[in-house]
C-alpha positions in Angstrom: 20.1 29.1 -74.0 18.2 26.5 -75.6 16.1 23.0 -74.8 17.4 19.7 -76.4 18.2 16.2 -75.5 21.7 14.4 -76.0 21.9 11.4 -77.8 25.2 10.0 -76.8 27.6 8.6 -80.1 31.0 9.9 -80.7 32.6 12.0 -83.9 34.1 14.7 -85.4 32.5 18.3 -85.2 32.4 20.7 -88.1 30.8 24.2 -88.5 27.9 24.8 -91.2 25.0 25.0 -91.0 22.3 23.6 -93.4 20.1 26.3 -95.8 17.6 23.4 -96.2 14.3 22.6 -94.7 11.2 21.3 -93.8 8.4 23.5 -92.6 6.9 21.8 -89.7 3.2 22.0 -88.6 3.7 25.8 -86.8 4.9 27.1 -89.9 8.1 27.2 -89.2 10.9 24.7 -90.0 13.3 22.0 -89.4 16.8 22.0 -90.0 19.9 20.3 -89.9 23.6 21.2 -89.2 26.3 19.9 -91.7 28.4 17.8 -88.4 25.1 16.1 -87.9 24.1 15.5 -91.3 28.0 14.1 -91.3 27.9 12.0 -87.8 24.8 10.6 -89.0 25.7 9.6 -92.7 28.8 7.7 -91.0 26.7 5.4 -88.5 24.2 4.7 -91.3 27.3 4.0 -93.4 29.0 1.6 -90.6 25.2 -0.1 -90.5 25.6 -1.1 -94.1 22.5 0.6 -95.3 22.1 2.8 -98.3 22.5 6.5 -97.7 20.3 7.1 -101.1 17.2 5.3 -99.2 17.9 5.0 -96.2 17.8 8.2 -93.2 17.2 9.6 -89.4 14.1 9.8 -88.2 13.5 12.4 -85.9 10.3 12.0 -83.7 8.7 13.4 -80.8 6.6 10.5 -77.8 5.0 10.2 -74.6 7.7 10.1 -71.9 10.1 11.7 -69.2 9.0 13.8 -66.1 8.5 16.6 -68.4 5.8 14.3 -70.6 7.6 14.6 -74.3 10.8 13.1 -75.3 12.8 12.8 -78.7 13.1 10.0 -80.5 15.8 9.1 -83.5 16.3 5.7 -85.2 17.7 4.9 -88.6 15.3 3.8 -90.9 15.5 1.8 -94.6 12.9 4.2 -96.1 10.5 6.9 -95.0 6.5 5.9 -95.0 4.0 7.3 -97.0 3.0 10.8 -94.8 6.5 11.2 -93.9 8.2 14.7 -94.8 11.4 13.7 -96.0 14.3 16.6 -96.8 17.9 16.1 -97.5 20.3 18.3 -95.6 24.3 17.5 -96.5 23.2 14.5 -98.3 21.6 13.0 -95.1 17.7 12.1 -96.0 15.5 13.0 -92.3 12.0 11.7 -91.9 9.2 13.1 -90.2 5.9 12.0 -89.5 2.9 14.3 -88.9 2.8 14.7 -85.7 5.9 15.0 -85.0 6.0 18.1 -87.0 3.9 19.7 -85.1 6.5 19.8 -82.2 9.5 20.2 -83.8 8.3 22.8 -86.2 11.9 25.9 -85.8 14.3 23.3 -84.9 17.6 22.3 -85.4 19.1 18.9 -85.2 22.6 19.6 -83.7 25.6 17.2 -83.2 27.8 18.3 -80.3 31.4 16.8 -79.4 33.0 17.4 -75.4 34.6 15.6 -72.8 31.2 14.9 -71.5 30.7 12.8 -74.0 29.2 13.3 -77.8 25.8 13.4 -79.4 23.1 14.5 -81.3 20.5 17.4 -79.4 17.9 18.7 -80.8 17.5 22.6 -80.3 13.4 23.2 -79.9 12.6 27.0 -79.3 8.7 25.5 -79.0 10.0 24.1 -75.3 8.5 26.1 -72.7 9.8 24.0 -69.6 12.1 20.8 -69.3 13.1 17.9 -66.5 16.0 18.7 -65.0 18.2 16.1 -66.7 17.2 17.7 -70.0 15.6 14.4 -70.9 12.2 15.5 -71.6 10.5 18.6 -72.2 6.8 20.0 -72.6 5.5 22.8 -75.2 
């Protein structure tokens, strides 16, 4: 079983997954499923920014028991040393150093009656807090 963290939303689920994607500092790369690419495209929609500019960041901080946490926000435009890659139409941004932890990824978007959300699955994890909130690699 994998290592992620939840970030609670609600939405449909679907079932493809992306061919697309960015290698991240390991060598190994980042991708996206198509339901997330989806969820996200509608809540950047439903924010009333562009989908052609606009996009998820995905980023890796200080934090949790464990040390690491993930981070996504939407943002208007990627900077400068971001990698940016379009999976389903849905732009992601990635700085540097966050590449360097989330390098084999895949952003996942998972629906249940415990609620909905986006989780990361990070085979670089090699131990987590209980909760799930934080991990270490």
């Amino acid at each position: 079983m994998g290592h992620g963290v939840k970030i609670n939303t609600t939405g449909a689920v679907y079932s493809d997954m992306s061919t697309e994607s960015v290698e991240g500092g390991n060598g190994r790369t980042v991708t996206v499923t198509r339901e997330a690419a989806s969820e996200a495209l509608s809540l950047i929609e439903s924010q009333g920014l562009d989908t052609d500019k606009a996009g998820l960041r995905l980023f890796v901080q200080q934090g949790g028991c464990a040390g690491l946490s993930y981070g996504m926000r939407f943002d208007h435009e990627p900077e400068p040393d971001d990698a940016v890659v379009e999976h389903h139409g849905l732009r992601v941004f990635i700085d540097p150093a966050s590449r360097n932890y989330v390098g084999g990824s895949t952003l996942q978007y998972e629906g249940g009656l415990q609620g909905a959300g986006f989780h990361v699955e990070n085979p670089n994890i090699v131990s987590e807090c209980g909760c799930g909130e934080s991990f270490r690699t």
